[in-house]
C-alpha positions as CSV (number, residue, x, y, z in Angstrom):
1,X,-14.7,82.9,-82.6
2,X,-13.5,82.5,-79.1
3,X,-10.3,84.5,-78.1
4,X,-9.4,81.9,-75.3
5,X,-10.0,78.7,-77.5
6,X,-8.0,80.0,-80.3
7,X,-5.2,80.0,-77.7
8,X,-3.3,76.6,-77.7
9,X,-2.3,75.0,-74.3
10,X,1.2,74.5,-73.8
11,X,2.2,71.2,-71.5
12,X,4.9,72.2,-69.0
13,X,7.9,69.6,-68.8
14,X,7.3,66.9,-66.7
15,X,3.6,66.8,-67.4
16,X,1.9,64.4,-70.2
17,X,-1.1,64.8,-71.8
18,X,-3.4,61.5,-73.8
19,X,-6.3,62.0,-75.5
20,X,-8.1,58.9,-75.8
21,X,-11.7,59.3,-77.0
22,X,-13.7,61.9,-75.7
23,X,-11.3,62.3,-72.5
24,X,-8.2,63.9,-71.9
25,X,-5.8,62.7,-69.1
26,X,-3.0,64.9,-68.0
27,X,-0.3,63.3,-65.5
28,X,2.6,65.3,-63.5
29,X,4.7,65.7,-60.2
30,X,1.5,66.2,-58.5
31,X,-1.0,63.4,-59.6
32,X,-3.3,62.5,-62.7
33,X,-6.3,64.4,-64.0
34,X,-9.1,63.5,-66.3
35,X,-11.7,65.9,-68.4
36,X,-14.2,65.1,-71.1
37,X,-14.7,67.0,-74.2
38,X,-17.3,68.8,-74.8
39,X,-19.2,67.0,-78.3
40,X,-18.5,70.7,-80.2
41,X,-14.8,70.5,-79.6
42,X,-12.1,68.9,-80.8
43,X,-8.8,68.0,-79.5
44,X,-5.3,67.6,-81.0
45,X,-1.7,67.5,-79.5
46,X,1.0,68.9,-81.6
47,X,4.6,70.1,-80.8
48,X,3.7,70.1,-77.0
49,X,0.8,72.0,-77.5
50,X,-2.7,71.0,-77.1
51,X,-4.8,73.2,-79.8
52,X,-8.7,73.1,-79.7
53,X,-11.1,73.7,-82.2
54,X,-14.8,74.0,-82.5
55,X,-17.9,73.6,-84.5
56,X,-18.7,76.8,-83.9
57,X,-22.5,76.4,-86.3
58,X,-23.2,73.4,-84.3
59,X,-25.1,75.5,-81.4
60,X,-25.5,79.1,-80.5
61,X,-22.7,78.6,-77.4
62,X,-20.5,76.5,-79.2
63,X,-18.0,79.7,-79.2
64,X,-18.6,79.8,-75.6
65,X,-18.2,76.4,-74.7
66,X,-15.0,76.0,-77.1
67,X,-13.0,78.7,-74.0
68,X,-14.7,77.0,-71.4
69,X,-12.8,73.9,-72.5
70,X,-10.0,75.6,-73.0
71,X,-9.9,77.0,-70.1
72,X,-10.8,74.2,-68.1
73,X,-7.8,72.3,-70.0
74,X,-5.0,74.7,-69.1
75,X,-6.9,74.6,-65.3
76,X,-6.0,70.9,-65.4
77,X,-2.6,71.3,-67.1
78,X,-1.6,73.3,-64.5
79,X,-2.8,71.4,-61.0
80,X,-1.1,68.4,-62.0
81,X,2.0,70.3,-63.0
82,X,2.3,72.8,-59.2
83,X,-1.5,72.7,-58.3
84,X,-3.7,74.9,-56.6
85,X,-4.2,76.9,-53.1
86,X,-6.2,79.3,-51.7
87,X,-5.3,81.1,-48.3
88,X,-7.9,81.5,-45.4
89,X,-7.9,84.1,-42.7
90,X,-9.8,83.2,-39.3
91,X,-10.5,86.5,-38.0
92,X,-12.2,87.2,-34.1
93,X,-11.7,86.7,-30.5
94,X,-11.5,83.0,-29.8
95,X,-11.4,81.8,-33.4
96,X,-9.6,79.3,-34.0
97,X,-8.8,75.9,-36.4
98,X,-6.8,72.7,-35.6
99,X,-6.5,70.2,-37.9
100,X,-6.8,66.6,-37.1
101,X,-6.4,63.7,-39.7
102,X,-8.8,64.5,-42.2
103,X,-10.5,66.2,-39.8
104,X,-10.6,70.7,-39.8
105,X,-12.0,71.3,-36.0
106,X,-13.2,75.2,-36.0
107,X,-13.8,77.7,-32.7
108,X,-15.8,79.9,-34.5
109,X,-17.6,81.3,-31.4
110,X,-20.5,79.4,-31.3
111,X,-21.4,76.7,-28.3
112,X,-19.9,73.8,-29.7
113,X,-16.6,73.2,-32.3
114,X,-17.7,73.4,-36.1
115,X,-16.0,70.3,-37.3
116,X,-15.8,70.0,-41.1
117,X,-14.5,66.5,-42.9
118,X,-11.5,67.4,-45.8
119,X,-12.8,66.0,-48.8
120,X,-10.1,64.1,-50.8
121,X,-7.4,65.3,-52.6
122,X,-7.5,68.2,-50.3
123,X,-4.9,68.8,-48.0
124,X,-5.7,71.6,-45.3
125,X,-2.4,73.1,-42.7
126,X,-2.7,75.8,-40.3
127,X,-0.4,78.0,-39.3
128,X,0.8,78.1,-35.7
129,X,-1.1,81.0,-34.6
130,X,-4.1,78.9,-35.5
131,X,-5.5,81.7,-37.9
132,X,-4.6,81.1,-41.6
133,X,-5.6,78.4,-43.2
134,X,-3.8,77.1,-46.6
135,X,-6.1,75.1,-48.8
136,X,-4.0,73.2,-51.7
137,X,-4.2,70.3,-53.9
138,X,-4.5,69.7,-57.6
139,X,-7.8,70.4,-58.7
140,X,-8.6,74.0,-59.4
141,X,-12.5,73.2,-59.0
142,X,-11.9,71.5,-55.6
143,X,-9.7,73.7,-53.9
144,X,-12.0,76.3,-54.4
145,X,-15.4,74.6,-53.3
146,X,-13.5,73.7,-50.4
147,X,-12.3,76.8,-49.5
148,X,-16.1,78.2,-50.3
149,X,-17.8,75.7,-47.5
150,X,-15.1,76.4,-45.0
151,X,-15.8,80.7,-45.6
152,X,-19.7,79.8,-45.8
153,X,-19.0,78.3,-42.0
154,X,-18.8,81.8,-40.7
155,X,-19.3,84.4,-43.5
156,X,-17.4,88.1,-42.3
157,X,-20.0,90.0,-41.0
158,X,-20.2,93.8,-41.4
159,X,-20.4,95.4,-37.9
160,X,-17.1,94.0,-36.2
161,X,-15.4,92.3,-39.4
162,X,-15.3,88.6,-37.5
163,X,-15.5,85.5,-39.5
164,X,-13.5,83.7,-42.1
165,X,-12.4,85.4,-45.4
166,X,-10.0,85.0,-47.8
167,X,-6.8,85.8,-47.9
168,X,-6.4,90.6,-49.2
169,X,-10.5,90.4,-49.0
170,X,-11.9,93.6,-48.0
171,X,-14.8,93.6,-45.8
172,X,-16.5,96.9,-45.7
173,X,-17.6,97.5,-42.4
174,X,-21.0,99.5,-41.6
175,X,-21.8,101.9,-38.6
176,X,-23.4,100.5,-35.7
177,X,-25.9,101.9,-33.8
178,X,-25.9,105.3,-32.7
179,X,-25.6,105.6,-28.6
180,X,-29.8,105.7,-27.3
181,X,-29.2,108.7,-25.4
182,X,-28.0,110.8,-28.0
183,X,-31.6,110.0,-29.7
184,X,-33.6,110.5,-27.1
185,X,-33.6,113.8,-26.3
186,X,-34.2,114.8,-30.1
187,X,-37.4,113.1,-30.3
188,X,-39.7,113.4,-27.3
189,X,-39.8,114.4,-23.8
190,X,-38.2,117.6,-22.2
């Protein structure tokens, strides 16, 4: 038995939720969502809840699947009711983002700007230092694989802590190199 599936989604006022057929549809302030079912569960909404169930003999994961869904369900119950953002930090000397249109233009200290296209139903802002960026929109899944490209742009690295990161991520920083004199009177000629 799965702990999460047992747990019954509750729609938020304001939102609606159909089932109809294999799919369930969720509308709100913020837009309109869609997600299959899974073939091992089951849907049904009672009392403004929406209460899964499973065949849990059908496979081996069917327990695992059945929170998945669940999951997945209260993910989309909740970005069409106040959505989703994630907050990025530009860190380094020079780095910078504009946003143009659907259009996030990058100084990441390269030669050229990193230019990187906002898929739909994202909407990027930066601050106006130029430094933070605030990913939002209604999907959970999208928000977050957005966020994830723009970070893989320019990854923190672990000598001077530049990059992109996330918003309270801690980048543990390494020594550099030691100074070569220091080392070269240990090793060799007097």
């Amino acid at each position: 038995m799965s702990r999460i599936g047992k747990q019954p989604v509750v729609i938020p006022n304001g939102v609606s939720v159909k089932l109809d057929g294999g799919v369930i549809t969720a509308k709100g302030p913020k837009g309109e969502l869609k997600e299959p079912l899974h073939p091992y569960v089951k849907a049904e909404i009672k009392d403004g809840k929406v209460i899964l169930t499973a065949d849990i003999g059908a496979a081996r994961d069917a327990s695992a699947i059945w929170g998945m869904m669940r999951a997945r369900l209260n993910n989309l119950v909740q970005g069409v009711a106040v959505g989703y953002s994630k907050i990025l930090e530009i860190h380094g000397l020079g780095f910078r983002a504009e946003i143009m249109g659907q259009k996030l233009t990058l100084a990441l200290g390269k030669s050229h700007p990193v230019i990187f296209e906002v898929p739909k139903g994202i909407t990027v802002t930066v601050d106006p230092k130029k430094t933070l960026l605030t990913i939002s929109g209604m999907s959970k899944d999208l928000v977050g694989e957005a966020a994830a490209k723009i970070r893989e742009l320019r990854k923190p690295e672990p000598y001077k802590g530049t990059g992109i990161r996330y918003q309270g991520e801690y980048v543990r920083k390494k020594a550099g190199k030691t100074a070569a004199g220091a080392s070269a009177g240990a090793g060799g000629k007097k």
